[in-house]
C-alpha positions in Angstrom: -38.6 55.4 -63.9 -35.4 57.0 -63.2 -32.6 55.4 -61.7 -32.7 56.6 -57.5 -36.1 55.6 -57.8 -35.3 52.8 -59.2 -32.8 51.7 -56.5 -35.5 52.6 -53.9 -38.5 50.6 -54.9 -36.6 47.2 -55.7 -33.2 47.5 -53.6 -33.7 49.8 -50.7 -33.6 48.1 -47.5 -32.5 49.1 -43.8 -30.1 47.2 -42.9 -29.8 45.5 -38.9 -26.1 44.3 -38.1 -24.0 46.8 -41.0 -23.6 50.6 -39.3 -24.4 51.8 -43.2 -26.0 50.5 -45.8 -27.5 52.0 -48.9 -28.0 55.7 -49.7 -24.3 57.0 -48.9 -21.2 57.0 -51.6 -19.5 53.8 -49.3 -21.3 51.7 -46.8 -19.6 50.5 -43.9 -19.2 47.1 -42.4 -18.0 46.2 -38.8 -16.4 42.6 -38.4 -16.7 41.3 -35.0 -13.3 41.3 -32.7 -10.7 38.6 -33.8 -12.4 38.4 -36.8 -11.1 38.7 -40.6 -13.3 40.0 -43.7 -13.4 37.9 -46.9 -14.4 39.4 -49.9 -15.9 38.0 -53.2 -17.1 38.8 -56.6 -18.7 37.4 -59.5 -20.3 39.0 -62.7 -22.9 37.5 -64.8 -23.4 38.5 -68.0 -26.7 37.2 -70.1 -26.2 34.7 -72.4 -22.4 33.7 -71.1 -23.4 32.3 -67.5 -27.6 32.5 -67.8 -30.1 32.1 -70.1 -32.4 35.0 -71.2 -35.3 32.7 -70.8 -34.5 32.1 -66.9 -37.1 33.0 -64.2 -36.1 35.9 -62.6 -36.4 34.9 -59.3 -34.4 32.0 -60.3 -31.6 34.5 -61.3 -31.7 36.9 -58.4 -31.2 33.7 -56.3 -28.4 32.4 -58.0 -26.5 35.8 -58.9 -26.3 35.8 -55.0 -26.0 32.0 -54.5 -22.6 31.9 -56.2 -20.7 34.7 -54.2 -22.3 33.1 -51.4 -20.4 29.6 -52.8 -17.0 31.6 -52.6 -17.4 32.2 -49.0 -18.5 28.7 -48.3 -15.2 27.5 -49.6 -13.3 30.0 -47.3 -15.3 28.8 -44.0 -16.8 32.7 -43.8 -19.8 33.8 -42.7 -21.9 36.1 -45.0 -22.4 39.7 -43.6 -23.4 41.7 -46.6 -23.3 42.6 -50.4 -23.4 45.4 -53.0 -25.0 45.0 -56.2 -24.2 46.9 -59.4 -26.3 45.7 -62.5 -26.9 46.9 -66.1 -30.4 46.6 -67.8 -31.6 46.8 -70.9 -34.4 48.4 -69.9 -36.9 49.1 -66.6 -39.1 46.1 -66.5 -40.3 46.6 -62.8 -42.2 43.1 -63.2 -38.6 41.6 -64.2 -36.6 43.6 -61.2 -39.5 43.3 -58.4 -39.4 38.8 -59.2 -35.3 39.4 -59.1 -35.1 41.3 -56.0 -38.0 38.4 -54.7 -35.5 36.1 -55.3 -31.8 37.3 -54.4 -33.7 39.3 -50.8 -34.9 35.8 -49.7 -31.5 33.9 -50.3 -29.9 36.9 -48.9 -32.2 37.2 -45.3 -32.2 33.1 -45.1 -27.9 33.5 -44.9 -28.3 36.8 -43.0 -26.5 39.0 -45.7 -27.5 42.3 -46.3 -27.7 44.5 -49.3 -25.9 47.9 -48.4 -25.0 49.4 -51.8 -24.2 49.0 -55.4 -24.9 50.8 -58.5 -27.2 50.7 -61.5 -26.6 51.6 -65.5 -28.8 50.9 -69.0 -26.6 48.1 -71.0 -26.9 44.6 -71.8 -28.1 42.6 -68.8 -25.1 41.6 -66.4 -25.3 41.6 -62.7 -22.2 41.9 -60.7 -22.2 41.0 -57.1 -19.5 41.5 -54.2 -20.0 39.4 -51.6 -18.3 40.1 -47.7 -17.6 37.4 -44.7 -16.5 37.1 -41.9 -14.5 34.2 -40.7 -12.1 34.0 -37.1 -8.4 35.2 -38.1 -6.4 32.5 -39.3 -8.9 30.0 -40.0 -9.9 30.7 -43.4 -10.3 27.2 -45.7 -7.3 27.9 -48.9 -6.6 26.4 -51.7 -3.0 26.2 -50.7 -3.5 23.4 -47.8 -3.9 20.2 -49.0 -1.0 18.0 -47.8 -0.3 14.2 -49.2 -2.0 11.8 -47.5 -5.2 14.3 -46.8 -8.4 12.3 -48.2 -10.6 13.9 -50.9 -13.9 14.8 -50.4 -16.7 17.0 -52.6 -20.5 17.7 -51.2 -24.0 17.0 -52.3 -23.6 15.7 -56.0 -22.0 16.8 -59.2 -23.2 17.0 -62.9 -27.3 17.3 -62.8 -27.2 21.3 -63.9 -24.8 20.2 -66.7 -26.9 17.9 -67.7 -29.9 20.8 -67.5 -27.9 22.2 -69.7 -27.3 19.7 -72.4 -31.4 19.2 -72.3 -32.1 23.1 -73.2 -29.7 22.2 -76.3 -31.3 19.5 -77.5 -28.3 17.2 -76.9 -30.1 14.8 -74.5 -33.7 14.0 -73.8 -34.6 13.5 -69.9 -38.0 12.7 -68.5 -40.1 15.7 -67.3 -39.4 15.1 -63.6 -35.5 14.4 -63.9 -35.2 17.5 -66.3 -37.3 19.8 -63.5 -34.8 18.6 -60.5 -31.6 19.0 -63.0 -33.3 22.5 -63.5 -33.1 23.1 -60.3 -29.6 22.3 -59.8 -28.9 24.8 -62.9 -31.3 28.1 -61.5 -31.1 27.3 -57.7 -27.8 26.3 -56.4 -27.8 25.7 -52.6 -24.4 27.6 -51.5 -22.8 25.3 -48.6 -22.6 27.9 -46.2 -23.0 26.1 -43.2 -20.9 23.1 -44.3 -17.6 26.0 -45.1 -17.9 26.7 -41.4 -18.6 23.7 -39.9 -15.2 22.2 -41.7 -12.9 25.4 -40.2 -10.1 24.1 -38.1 -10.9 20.1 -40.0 -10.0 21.2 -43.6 -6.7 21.6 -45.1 -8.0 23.1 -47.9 -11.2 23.7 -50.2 -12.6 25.2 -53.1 -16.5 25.6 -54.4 -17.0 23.6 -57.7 -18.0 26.0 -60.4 -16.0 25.2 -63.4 -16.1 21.7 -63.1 -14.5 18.9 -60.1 -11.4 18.7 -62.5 -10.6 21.9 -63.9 -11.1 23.5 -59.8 -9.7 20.7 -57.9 -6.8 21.0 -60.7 -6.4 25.0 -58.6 -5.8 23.4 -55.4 -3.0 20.7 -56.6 -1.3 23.8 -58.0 -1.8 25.6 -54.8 -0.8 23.1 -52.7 1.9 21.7 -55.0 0.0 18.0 -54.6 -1.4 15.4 -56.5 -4.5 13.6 -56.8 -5.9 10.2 -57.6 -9.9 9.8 -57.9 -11.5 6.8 -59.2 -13.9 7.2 -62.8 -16.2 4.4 -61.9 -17.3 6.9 -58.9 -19.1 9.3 -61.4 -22.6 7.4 -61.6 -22.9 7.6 -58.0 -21.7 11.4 -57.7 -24.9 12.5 -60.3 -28.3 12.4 -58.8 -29.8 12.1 -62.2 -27.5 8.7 -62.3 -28.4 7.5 -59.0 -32.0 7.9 -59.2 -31.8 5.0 -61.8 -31.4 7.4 -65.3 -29.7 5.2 -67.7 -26.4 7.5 -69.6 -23.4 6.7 -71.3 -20.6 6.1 -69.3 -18.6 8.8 -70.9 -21.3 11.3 -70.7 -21.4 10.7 -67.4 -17.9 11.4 -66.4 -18.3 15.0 -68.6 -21.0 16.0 -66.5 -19.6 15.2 -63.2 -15.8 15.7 -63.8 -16.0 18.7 -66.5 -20.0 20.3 -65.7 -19.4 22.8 -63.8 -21.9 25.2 -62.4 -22.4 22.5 -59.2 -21.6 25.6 -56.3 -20.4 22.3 -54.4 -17.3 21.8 -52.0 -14.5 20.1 -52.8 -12.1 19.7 -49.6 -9.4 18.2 -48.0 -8.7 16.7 -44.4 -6.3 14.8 -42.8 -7.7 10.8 -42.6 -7.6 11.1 -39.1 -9.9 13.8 -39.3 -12.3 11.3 -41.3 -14.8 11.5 -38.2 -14.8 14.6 -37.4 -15.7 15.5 -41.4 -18.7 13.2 -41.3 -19.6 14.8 -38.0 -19.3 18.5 -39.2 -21.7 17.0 -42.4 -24.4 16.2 -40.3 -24.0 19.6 -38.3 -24.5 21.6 -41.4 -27.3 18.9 -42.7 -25.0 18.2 -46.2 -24.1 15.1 -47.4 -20.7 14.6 -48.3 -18.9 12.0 -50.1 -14.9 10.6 -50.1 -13.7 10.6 -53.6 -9.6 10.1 -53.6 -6.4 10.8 -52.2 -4.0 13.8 -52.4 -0.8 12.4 -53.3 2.9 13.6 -53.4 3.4 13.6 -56.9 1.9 16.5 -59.1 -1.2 16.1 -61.0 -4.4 15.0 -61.3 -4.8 11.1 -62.2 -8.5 10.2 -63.2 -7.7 5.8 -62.7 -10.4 3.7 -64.5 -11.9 0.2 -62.7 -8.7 -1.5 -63.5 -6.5 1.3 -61.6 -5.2 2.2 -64.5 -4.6 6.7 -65.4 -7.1 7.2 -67.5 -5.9 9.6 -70.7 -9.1 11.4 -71.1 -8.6 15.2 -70.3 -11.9 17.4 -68.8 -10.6 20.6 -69.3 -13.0 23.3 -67.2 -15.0 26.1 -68.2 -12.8 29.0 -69.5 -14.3 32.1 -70.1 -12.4 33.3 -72.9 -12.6 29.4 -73.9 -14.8 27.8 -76.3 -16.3 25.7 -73.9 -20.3 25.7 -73.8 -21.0 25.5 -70.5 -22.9 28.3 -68.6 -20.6 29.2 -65.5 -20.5 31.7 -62.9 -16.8 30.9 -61.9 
């Protein structure tokens, strides 16, 4: 199978609300009036942010999911994406599950596929992702202000700890491995939550390296501080809250240094305290306050006695040592 036929078996699809979409050398896109485009992209290479033994399906969903996260964090909707990948080969089993996976992600957000490109090469999928969000209201990193509360989405930790279960490093029962799994192969990009928080939000980020090495982005940004309590980190895994019994410590790696969560971490004015719980139930995500932004630089991690903790979570870092599997 050559490669144009390749494209149009697995990845050819008209498209509804973009003029052009695949089958010219540009496509074009058409943001509505008064509104701004924001643009993404992520690359996943085999064996640095997935597993070669990952379901397909699984991986077309997520290659999508986190461009999709990006926009989340900026409050934009999705309108459409290109998709260049490299394979080691044509395995049109392998590519029709793939395209199964990242089309129905893709038509549940609305977000069409109008171009890309295709090569033979080690297996790495790279995926640009375009929004739309109303001028000036984009969510930035560079917004939090002191005295804005702290707040992340759904919970943190559980695909990390997927993780540490493929390496032999923990041992989970069946069903708290298969939901941690989940958490790892199908993140649930907060889409609706992003836009539901424009015009409440002084600032946000999605949570891919870890709560502390991304939230760490924002203080810089925002020339802030932080304080967030350890003690919270049982109640932030699901694993933890559904009764698993962990070490403390390896508790607080998973949830403050995991990565690969694809939750929201934001910022809002207190008074605005309401009107976040109300935009949660809009968009049908639970959110939960974590800490404070402060004045004074940094990030301080205070154990139950209020004390600054001196334990460091450094994030994932790509030219880094660090074994987790993220999309960033």
């Amino acid at each position: 199978m050559g490669e144009f036929e390749l494209i149009a078996r697995f990845f050819d699809r008209p498209v509804r609300r973009s003029p052009l979409g695949v089958g010219d050398d540009c496509a074009l896109l058409q943001p509505a009036a008064g509104m701004q485009l924001a643009v993404s992209t992520d690359l996943l290479v085999e064996g640095r942010h997935f597993l070669s033994t990952v379901d397909p399906r699984r991986l077309g969903h997520k290659a999508l999911a986190v461009n999709l996260s990006d926009l989340a964090a900026c409050g934009a909707q999705p309108l459409a994406f290109t998709l260049a990948i490299a394979l080691p080969r044509v395995d049109e089993a392998w590519l029709a599950a793939f395209a199964q996976g990242m089309f129905a992600l893709a038509d549940a957000h609305g977000c069409e596929l109008v171009g890309g490109d295709t090569t033979r090469g080690p297996l790495a999928i790279d995926i640009t992702v375009f929004g739309e969000v109303p001028a000036g209201q984009a969510l930035l990193r560079s917004g939090a202000r002191a005295g804005d509360e702290l707040w992340v989405s759904g919970t943190l930790g559980d695909a990390r700890l997927a993780l540490e279960a493929f390496r032999g490093k923990v041992s989970l029962p069946q069903e708290v491995f298969e939901a941690a799994r989940r958490r790892l192969e199908l993140p649930q990009p907060r889409v609706a939550l992003g836009c539901a928080l424009r015009g409440i939000a002084s600032s946000a980020i999605d949570i891919s390296d870890g709560l502390a090495g991304d939230l760490g982005h924002v203080l810089r940004r925002s020339g802030v501080g932080a304080s967030v309590a350890l003690a919270q980190a049982p109640q932030l895994l699901a694993a933890a809250r559904a009764g698993l019994k962990l070490d403390a410590r390896l508790v607080e790696d998973l949830v403050f240094a995991g990565g690969d969560d694809y939750e929201l971490a934001f910022t809002a004015p207190a008074s605005r305290r309401d009107a976040v719980e109300a935009a949660a139930q809009r968009a049908a995500t639970p959110v939960t306050r974590i800490g404070s932004i402060e004045a004074a630089p940094g990030l301080r991690l205070l154990d139950g006695a209020g004390h600054v903790a001196s334990r460091d979570f450094g994030g994932f870092d790509h030219f880094g040592d660090s074994p987790a599997l993220s999309a960033g």
